[in-house]
Each structure stands twice: as structure tokens, then as C-alpha cells.
C-alpha positions as CSV (number, residue, x, y, z in Angstrom):
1,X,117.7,99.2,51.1
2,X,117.2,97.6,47.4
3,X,119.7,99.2,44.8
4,X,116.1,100.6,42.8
5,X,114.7,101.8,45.8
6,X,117.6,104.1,46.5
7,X,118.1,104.8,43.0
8,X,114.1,106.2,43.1
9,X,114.9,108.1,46.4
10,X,117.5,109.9,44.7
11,X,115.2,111.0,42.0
12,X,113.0,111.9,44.6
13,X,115.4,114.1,46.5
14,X,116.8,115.8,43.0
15,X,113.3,117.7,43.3
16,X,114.5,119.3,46.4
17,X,116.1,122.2,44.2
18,X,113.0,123.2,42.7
19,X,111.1,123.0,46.4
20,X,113.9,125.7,47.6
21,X,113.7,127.4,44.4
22,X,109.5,127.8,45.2
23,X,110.1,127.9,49.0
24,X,112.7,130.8,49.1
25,X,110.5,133.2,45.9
26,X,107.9,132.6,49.0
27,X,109.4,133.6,51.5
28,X,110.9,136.8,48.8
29,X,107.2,137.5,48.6
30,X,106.5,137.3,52.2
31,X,109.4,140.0,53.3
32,X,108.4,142.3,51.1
33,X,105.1,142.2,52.0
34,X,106.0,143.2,55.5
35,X,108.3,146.0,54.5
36,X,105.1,147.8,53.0
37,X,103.2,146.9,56.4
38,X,105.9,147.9,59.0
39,X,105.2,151.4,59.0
40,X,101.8,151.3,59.4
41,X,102.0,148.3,61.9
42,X,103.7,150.9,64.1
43,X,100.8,153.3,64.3
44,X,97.7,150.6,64.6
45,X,93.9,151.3,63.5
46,X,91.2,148.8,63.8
47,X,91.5,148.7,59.6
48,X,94.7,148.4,60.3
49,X,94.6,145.6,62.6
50,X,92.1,143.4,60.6
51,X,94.9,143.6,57.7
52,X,97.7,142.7,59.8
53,X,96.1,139.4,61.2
54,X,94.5,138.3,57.4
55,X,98.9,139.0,57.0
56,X,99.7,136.8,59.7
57,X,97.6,134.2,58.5
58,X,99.1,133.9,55.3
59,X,102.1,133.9,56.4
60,X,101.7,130.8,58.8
61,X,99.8,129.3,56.0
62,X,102.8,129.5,53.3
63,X,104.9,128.5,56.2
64,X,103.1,125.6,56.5
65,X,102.4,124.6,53.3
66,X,106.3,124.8,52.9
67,X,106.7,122.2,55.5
68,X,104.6,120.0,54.3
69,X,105.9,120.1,51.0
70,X,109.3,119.8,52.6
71,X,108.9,117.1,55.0
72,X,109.2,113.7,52.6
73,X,112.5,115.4,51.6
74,X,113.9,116.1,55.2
75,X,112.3,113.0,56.5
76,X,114.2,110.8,54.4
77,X,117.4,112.6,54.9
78,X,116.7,112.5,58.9
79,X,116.5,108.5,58.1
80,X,119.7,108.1,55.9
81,X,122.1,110.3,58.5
82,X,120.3,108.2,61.5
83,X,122.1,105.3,59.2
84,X,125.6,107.1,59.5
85,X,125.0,108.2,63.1
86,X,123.8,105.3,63.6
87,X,126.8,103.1,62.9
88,X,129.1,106.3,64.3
89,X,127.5,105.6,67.9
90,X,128.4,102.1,67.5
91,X,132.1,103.1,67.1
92,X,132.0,105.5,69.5
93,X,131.3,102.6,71.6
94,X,134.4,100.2,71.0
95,X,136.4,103.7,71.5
96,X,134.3,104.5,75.2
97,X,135.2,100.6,75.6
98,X,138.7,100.4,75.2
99,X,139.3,104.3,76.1
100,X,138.3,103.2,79.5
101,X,140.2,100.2,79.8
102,X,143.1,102.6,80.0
103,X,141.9,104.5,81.7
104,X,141.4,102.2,84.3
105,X,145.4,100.8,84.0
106,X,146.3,104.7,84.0
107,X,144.6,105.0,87.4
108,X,146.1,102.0,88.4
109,X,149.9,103.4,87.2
110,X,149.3,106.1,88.8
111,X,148.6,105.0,91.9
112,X,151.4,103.0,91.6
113,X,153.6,105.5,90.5
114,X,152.5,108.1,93.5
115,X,153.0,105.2,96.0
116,X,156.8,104.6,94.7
117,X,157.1,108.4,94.8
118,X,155.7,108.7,98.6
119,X,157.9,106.0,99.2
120,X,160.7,107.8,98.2
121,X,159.5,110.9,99.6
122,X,159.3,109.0,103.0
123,X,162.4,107.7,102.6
124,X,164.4,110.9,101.9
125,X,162.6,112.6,105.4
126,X,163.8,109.7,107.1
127,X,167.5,110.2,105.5
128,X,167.5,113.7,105.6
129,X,166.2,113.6,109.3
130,X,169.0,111.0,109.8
131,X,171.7,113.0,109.0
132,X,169.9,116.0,111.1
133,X,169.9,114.0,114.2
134,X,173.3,112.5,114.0
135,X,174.9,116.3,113.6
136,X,173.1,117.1,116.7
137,X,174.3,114.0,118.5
138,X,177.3,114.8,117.0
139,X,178.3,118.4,118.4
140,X,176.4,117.5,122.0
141,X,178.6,114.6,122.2
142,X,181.6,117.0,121.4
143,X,180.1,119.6,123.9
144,X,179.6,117.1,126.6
145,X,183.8,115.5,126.3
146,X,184.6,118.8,126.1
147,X,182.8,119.4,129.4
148,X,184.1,117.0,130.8
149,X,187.7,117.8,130.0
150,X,187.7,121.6,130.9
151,X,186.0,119.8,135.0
152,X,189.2,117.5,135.1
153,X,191.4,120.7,133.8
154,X,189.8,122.2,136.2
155,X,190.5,119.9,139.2
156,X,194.1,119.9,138.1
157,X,194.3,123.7,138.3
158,X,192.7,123.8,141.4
159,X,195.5,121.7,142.8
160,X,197.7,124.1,141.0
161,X,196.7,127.0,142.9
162,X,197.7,124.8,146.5
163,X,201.0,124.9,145.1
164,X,203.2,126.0,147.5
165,X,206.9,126.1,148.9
166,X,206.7,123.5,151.4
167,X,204.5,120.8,148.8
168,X,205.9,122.1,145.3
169,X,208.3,119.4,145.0
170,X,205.7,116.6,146.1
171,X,203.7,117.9,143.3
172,X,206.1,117.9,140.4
173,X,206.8,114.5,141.2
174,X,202.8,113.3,141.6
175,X,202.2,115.3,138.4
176,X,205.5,113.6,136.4
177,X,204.6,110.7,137.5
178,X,200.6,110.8,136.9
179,X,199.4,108.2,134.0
180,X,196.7,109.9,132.0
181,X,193.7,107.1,132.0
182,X,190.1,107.8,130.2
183,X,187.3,107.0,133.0
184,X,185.3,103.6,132.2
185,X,181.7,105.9,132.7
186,X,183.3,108.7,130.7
187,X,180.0,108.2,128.8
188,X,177.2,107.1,131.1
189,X,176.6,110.7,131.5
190,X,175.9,111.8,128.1
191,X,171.8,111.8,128.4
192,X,171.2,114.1,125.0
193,X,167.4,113.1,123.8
194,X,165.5,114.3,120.8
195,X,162.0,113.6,119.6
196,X,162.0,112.0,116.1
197,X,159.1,111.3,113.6
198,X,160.5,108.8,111.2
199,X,164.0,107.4,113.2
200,X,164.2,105.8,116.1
201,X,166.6,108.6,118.0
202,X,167.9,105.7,120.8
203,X,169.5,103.7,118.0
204,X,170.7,106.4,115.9
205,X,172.1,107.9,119.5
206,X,173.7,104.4,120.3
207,X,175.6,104.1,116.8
208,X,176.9,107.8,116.9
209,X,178.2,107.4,120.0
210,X,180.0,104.6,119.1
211,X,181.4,105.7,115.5
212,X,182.9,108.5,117.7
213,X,183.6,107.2,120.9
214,X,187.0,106.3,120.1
215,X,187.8,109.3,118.6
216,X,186.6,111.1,121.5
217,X,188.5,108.9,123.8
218,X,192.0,109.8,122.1
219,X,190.7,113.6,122.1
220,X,190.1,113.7,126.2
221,X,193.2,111.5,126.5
222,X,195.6,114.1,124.2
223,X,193.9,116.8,126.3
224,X,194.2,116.1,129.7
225,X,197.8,115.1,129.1
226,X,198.4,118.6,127.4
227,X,197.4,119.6,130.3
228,X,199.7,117.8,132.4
229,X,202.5,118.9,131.1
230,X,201.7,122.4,131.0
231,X,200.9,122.0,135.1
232,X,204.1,120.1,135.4
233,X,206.0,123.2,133.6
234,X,204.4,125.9,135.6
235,X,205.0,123.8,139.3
236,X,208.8,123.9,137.8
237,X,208.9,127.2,137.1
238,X,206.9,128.2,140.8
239,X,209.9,126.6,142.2
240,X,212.2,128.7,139.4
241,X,210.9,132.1,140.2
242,X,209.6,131.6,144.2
243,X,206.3,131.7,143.1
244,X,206.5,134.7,141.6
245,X,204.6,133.6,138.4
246,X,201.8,131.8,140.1
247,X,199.0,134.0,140.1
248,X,199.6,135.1,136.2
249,X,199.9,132.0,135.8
250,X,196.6,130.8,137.5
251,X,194.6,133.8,135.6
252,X,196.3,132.5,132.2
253,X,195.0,128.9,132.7
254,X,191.6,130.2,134.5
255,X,190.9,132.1,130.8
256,X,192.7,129.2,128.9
257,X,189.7,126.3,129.8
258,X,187.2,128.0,129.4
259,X,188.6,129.8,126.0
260,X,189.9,126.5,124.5
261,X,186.1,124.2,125.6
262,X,184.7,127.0,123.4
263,X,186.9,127.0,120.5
264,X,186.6,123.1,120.7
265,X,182.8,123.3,120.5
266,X,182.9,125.3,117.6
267,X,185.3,123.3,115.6
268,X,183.2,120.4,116.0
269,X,180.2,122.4,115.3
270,X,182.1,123.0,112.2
271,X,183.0,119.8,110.9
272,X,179.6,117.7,112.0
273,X,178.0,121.2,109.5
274,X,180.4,120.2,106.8
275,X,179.4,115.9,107.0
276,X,175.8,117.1,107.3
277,X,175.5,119.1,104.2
278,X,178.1,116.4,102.2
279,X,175.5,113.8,103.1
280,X,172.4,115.9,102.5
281,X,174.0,116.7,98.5
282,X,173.7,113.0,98.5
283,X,170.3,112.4,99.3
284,X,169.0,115.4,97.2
285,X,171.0,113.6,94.4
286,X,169.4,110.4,94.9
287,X,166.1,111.6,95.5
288,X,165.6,112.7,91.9
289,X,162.3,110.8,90.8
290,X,163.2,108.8,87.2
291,X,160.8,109.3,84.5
292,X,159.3,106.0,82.9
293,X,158.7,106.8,79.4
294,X,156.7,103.3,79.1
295,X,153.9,104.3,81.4
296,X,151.1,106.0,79.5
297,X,150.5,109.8,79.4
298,X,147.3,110.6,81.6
299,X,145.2,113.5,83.0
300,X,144.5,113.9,86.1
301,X,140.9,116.0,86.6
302,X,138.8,116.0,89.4
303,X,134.4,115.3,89.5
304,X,132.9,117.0,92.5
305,X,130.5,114.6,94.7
306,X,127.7,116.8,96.8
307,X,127.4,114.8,100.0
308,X,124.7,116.6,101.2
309,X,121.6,119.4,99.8
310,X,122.9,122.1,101.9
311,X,126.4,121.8,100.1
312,X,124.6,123.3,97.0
313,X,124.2,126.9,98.3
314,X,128.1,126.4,99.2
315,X,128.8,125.7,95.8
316,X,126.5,128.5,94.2
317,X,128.5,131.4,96.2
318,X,131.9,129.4,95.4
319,X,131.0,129.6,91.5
320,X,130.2,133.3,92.0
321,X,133.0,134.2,93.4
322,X,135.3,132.4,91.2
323,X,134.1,131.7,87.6
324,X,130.6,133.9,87.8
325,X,131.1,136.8,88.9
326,X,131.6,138.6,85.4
327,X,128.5,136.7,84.3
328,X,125.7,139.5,83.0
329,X,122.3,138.7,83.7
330,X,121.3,137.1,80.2
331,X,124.6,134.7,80.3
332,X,123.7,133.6,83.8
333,X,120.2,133.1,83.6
334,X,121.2,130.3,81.2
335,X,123.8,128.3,84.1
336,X,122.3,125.2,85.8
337,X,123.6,124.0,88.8
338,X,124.6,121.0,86.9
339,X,126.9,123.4,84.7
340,X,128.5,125.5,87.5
341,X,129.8,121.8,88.7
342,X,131.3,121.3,85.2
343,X,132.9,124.2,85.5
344,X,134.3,124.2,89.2
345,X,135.6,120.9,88.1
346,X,137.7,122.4,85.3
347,X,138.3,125.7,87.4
348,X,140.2,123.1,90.3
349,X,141.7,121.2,87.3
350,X,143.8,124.3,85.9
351,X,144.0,126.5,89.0
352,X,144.6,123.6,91.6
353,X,142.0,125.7,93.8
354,X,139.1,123.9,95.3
355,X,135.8,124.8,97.6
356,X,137.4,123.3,101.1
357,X,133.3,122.4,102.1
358,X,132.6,119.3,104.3
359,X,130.0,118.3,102.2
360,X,131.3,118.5,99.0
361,X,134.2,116.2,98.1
362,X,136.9,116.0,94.9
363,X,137.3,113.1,93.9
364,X,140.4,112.5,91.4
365,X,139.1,111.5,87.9
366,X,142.0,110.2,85.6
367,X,142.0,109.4,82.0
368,X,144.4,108.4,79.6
369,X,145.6,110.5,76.8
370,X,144.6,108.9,73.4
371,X,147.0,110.9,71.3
């Protein structure tokens, strides 16, 4: 536009006062006019009636006679803020273009960043069940040497109870002279199985065993020879006392197994409880996801995709029962299906509840914060 164009538009448009002056001492005119007719308007006549339409007619004539009058004025202003909106929509544009460039990297960090975390979630089931299953192995390897301790106690009180006069002496010397060995298959027996979901349980089985099997070994070995020398006392004392302690004895040892395999169990229940939880601490600890300041801040909200027509009754009852149900007639006769999906979408965004329908589908719809 030339600078005397706009300077003769602007005279133009000065005018509009004295159009609203004229236009609102109309309309002045107009509403009192109807004040004096309102009464009788109520209570009709066919004189009446005639006067009310020639009123009517006036009344759309002024109005339109305003309009016309106004319409170079609003015209032209319609044109100068299509200039502004105009070059408005054309920034909006660069900001839709760029705003969606990150969006599209915030989708991209965040599926990133929620594979790194299911990584880590993965890999903290796997430790935690880890621990789990080598506690297990753990105390039924502890339950199974102690089994087989108490059968070879066992035998050797058995051959206690034989003791007698005419074989005591035989005894004391077979039992002084007895070397205490570990069996070579002391293990082979050991056939403890679990299911596991993210371990293999045969290796984690194979490396317990052998992280304890020593230990173990020196446990039935310390045991069994304990146990020796307690026989090799009581045979003594048989021959002492002419048997007279031999069957308190018997009942003493008979309680003593069975007693001591339990108290055994339960100390290594104990201690394989204590490792457990001492590793378990550790894992929480290390579990703890970092925060990355450099990533950008995003939204996470969700658009709702009908997969089929009959979803849309689904979705009508849904709304209804969730967002519309304190709707009054007026306010609802307003909604479109198009704006009970708008606001499902928000209602699953800050509640976290959605319509579980097989032919409607969330999808996740993530933007980045531009603030």
C-alpha cells in the first residue's frame, strides 16, 4: 500500500466515530420504542399486530441501513488485520516447523531413554533373581550335606548299638584307628532344580556348588570326625561301666542327629538370608536410574485411533461414564464425537486410565516442552 493511500484510509476510518455516534442514538431510538410496545405486544389485537410488524420492519431497516453504512469501515479493517494474521500464520509456521523437529528427537530420546531403563529393569530381575536362586541353592545344598552327614552318623550309631562285651574292644580299636575320608560322589546326589525366567538355573547351580563345595567338604569332614570321637568315648566308657551307659547313651545320640541336622539347617538358612539381602541392598543401590539433565523436557499424551465403527458406541458410554456424566442436557447437546475424543485423550493423559476396547487403540503422542 502507497504512503497516500493509507494516509486517505486513515481519514476515511476517523469517520467511524461519528457512524457509532449515529448508529448507537439509533439503536437508543429503537429500544425505547420497544419498551412502549412490550406491554401491549403481550396481549395481541389485529391493530395491534399490524403495528408490531410496520415495528419490525423498521427495525431490520435501520439495522440494515447501519450495515451498509458500516461495512467500508469494517471491510477495510477485516483487510489490514488479514495483513497482521496474515504474516502471524506464516510465523506460526517456522514455530509448527521447528516445534516438531523436537518433537520428533524427544520421541526419539525417549525411546531411547525407556530402552536404557528396560534394560536396566531387565537387568536388576536378572540380578535380583540371581541372588534368589543361589540362596536357595545355597541352604538345599546345606540341607542335602547335612543329610548326608546325620545317614553316616547314623551308620556309625547303628554299629554303636552292636557294641557289646565280647566285640567292644575290636571296636575301639576299628573306631581309633578309622581315617575320616569325604566320598568322591558326595555330590552326585544333589539333584535340587528350579524353573528360572531370566538365569540359566544349571550354571548358576554348577558355580554355587562349587563356591561351596569346599567348604562343605571340611564341614562333613569336621563332622563325621566329631562324631568319631564321641563313639570312640562312649565304646570306652561301655567297657568302663559294663555297659551300663549304653542305652542312655544310644537315646542321647538318637536325639543328638537329628537335633544337631536341624540346628545346622537353620544356621545356614541364616547366613545364605543374611548374603542374600547384603547383595540385594546392592542391586537396589545400583539400580537407581541417573537423571540426564541434557535431554530435553517432553510430554508424554496419548491420541486415540478408532480401529473400527462399532468402537464408537464403546467410546460414547466410556465418555459418559467418566467425563459426561455431570453434563446437563444443554452442555451436552453441544459435544461431538470428535470432542469426547479430545477429551478421553486428556482424561488418560492426567488420570493414566484408558477405555481397555479392542478396537480402539492409544497411541503415545510426545512433544517437547518449548519453555
Amino acid at each position: 500500500m502507497k504512503i497516500k493511500e493509507t494516509g486517505l484510509e486513515l481519514a476515511k476510518l476517523a469517520n467511524i466515530a461519528d457512524l457509532l455516534i449515529v448508529s448507537a442514538d439509533r439503536k437508543d431510538k429503537i429500544l425505547a420504542r420497544a419498551a412502549t410496545l412490550r406491554d401491549m405486544a403481550k396481549d395481541l389485537d389485529a391493530e395491534g399486530d399490524k403495528t408490531l410488524l410496520s415495528f419490525i420492519k423498521n427495525v431490520k431497516s435501520a439495522k440494515d441501513d447501519i450495515k451498509s453504512k458500516r461495512m467500508p469501515f469494517t471491510r477495510r479493517l477485516d483487510e489490514i488485520k488479514k495483513r497482521f494474521t496474515g504474516t502471524e500464520n506464516e510465523i506460526d509456521a517456522i514455530v509448527s516447523e521447528f516445534s516438531g523437529y523436537r518433537d520428533s528427537y524427544a520421541k526419539k530420546v525417549l525411546k531411547e531413554r525407556e530402552a536404557a531403563n528396560n534394560a536396566l529393569r531387565l537387568k536388576e530381575m536378572q540380578e535380583r533373581e540371581a541372588v534368589q536362586c543361589v540362596s536357595d541353592v545355597s541352604i538345599a545344598l546345606g540341607e542335602y550335606i547335612n543329610e548326608r552327614i546325620a545317614d553316616v552318623k547314623g551308620k556309625m550309631l547303628a554299629s554303636l548299638k552292636q557294641a557289646n562285651p565280647d566285640n567292644v574292644d575290636e571296636k575301639i580299636e576299628r573306631v581309633s584307628n578309622m581315617k575320616v575320608e569325604v566320598p568322591k560322589g558326595l555330590f552326585k546326589g544333589f539333584t535340587f532344580y528350579q524353573d528360572l525366567k531370566h538365569n540359566d538355573f544349571e550354571t548358576i547351580r554348577a558355580k554355587t556348588v562349587a563356591e561351596r563345595k569346599e567348604k562343605m567338604m571340611h564341614i562333613f569332614h569336621d563332622e563325621i570326625d566329631s562324631y568319631r570321637q564321641e563313639c570312640l568315648y562312649h565304646l570306652r566308657d561301655f567297657k568302663k561301666t559294663n555297659f551300663g551307659t549304653k542305652d542312655r547313651a544310644i537315646k542321647e545320640h538318637q536325639d543328638k542327629i537329628a537335633a544337631s541336622k536341624q540346628a545346622s539347617n537353620e544356621v545356614n538358612e541364616v547366613q545364605a538370608g543374611i548374603e542374600k539381602n547384603q547383595q540385594i541392598a546392592e542391586i537396589a543401590f545400583n539400580a537407581i536410574e541417573p537423571v540426564d539433565t541434557e535431554q530435553p523436557n517432553v510430554r508424554v499424551g496419548y491420541e486415540i485411533k478408532i480401529l473400527e465403527r462399532g468402537a464408537y458406541a464403546a467410546l460414547v458410554a466410556y465418555w459418559f461414564s467418566t467425563i459426561g456424566k455431570d453434563y446437563d442436557e444443554e452442555k451436552f447437546s453441544r459435544k461431538t464425537i470428535g470432542s469426547m475424543i479430545k477429551d478421553l485423550e486428556k482424561y488418560a493423559y492426567s488420570t493414566g486410565e484408558k477405555l481397555d476396547y479392542k478396537g480402539i487403540n492409544y497411541e503415545s503422542k510426545v512433544k517437547a516442552v518449548n519453555r
